[in-house]
N, C-alpha and C positions, 0 to 999 in steps of 0.2 A: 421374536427375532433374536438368535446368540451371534455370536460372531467369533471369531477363528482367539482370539484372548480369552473368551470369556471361560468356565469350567462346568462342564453340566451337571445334574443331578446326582446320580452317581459317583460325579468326582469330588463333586462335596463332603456326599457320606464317608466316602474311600480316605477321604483327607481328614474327617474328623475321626473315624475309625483308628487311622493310620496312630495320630496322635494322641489319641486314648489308652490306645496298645504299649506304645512308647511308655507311657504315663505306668499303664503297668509293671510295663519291666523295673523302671525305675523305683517304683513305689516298695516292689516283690523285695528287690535287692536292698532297698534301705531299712526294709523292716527286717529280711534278713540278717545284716550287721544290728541291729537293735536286740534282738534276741541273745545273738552271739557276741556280746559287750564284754569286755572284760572288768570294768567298772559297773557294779551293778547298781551303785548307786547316781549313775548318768545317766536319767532316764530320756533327755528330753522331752519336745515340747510336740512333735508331729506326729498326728494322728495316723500313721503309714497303714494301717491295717486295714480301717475305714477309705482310708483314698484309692488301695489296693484295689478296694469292692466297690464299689464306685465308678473308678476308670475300666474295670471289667467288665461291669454291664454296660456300662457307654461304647467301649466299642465293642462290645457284641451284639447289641444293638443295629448301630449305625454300621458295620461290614454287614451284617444283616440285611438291610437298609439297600444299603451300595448295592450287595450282589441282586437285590430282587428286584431293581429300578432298571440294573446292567442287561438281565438275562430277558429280564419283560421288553427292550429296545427302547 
């Protein structure tokens, strides 16, 4: 039994999806400034390249996921 609050299968994936995606953009663009540093000796300390890969199979994945729970009904 679901109920009119609750979120179905699909909106799960869609939601973890959604936030994976996010995670990539973010990741893409902090590694991006990391490259292009102008201190070359400020490497920090975040792995950006590994979390890049990571949050991009997660959601391709789970939109994956999403769409094929969406279109099956």
């Amino acid at each position: 039994m679901t109920f009119d609050w609750q979120i179905g299968d699909w909106q799960f994936w869609a939601l973890t999806g959604g936030f994976a995606a996010s995670l990539v953009l973010l990741s893409y663009w902090a590694d991006h400034r990391r490259v292009r540093r102008t201190v070359p000796d400020a490497v920090g300390w975040m792995p950006w390249t590994g979390l890049y890969f990571v949050s991009l199979m997660v959601a391709c994945v789970s939109l994956g996921i999403a769409a094929r729970v969406w279109f099956k009904g």
